[in-house]
C-alpha positions as CSV (number, residue, x, y, z in Angstrom):
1,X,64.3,62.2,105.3
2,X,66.1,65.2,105.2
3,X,65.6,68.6,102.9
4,X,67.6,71.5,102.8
5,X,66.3,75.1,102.6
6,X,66.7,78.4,103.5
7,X,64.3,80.6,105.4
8,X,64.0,84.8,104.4
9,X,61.6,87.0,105.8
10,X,59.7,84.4,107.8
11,X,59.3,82.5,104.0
12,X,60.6,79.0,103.8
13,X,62.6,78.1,100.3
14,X,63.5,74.3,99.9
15,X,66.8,73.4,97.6
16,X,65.0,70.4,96.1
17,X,61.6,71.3,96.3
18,X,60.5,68.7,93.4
19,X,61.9,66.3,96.0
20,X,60.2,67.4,98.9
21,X,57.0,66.7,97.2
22,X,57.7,63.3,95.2
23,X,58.7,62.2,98.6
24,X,55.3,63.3,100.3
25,X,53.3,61.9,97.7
26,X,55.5,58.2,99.3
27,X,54.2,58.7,102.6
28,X,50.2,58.6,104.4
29,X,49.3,59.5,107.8
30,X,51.0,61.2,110.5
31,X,54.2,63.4,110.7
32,X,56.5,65.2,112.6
33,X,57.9,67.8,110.8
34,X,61.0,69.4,112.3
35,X,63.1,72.8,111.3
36,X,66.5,73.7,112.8
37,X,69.8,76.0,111.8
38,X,72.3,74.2,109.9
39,X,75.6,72.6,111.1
40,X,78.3,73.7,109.8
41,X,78.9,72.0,106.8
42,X,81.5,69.7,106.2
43,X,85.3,70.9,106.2
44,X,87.7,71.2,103.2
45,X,89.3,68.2,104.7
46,X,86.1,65.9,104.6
47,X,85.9,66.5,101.3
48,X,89.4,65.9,99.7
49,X,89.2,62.9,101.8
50,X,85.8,61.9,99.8
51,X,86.9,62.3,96.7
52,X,89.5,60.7,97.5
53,X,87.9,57.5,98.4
54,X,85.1,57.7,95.7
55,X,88.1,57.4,93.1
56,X,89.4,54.4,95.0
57,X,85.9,52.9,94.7
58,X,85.1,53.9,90.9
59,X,88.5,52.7,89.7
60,X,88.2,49.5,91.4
61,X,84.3,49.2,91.1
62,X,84.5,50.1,86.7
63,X,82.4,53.4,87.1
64,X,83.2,57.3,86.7
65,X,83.4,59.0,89.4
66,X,80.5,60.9,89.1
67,X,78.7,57.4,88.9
68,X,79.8,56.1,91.8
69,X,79.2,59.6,94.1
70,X,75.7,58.9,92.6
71,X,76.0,55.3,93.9
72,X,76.7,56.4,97.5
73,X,74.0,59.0,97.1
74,X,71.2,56.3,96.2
75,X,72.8,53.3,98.9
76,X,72.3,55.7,101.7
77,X,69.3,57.8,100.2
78,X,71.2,61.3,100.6
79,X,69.8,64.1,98.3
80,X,73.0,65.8,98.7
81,X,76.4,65.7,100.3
82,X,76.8,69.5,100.2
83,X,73.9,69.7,103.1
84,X,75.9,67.3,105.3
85,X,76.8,68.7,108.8
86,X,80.3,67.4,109.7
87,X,79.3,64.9,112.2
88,X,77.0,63.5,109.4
89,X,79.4,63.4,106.7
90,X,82.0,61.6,109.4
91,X,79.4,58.9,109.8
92,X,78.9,58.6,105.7
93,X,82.3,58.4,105.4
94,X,83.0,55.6,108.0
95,X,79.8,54.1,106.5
96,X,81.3,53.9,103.1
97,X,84.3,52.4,104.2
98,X,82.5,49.5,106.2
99,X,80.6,49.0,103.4
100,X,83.6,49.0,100.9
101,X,85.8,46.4,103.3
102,X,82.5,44.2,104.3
103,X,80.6,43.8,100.7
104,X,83.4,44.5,98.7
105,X,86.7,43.9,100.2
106,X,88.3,47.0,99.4
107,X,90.0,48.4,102.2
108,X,90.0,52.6,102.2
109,X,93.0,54.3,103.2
110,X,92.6,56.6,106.4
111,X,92.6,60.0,106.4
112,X,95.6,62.1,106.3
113,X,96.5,61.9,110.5
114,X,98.0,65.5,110.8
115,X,94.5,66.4,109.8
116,X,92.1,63.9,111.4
117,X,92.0,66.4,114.2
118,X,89.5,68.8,111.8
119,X,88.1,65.6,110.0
């Protein structure tokens, strides 16, 4: 699992610290606890193309759009998008779309191609 943060003056802040602990209080025994810089987050591109296909899926699926960007939050047990490095968000986002064409038979458009190059 992954938690976002920020680290000032040697002090460690997490963005979802309610979240941090409700998921410690899931797990027993050992850990390995890991802290590294953030990616870059995911481009301008990334994102359009998101939304994008999360109004494809809502409008064919019945919810709001909010709904269903919950609904890919929950399926693959992401706190928050925002936190994504691009690489990551790439993978969600092919993710999705197997999952849209193999459970659901919606097929996703593919990204704009004079900007798959900074997708």
């Amino acid at each position: 699992m992954k938690f976002a943060g920020k680290i000032k003056q040697g002090k460690l802040t997490l963005d979802d610290n309610l979240g941090f602990r409700d998921y410690l209080r899931l797990i027993e025994g050992d850990v390995h606890l890991e802290i590294k810089p953030t990616e870059k987050v995911r481009s301008p591109q990334q994102n359009a193309y998101y939304r994008v296909i999360i109004r494809i899926l809502s409008k064919d699926l019945g919810y709001t759009e909010a709904e269903m960007h919950k609904v890919i939050k929950e399926k693959y047990e992401i706190q928050s998008t925002k936190q994504l490095s691009k690489p990551e968000f790439t993978e969600l986002i092919e993710e999705i779309k197997r999952w849209a064409v193999i459970e659901m038979g919606i097929v996703l458009p593919n990204a704009n191609p004079t900007r798959q190059s900074s997708y």
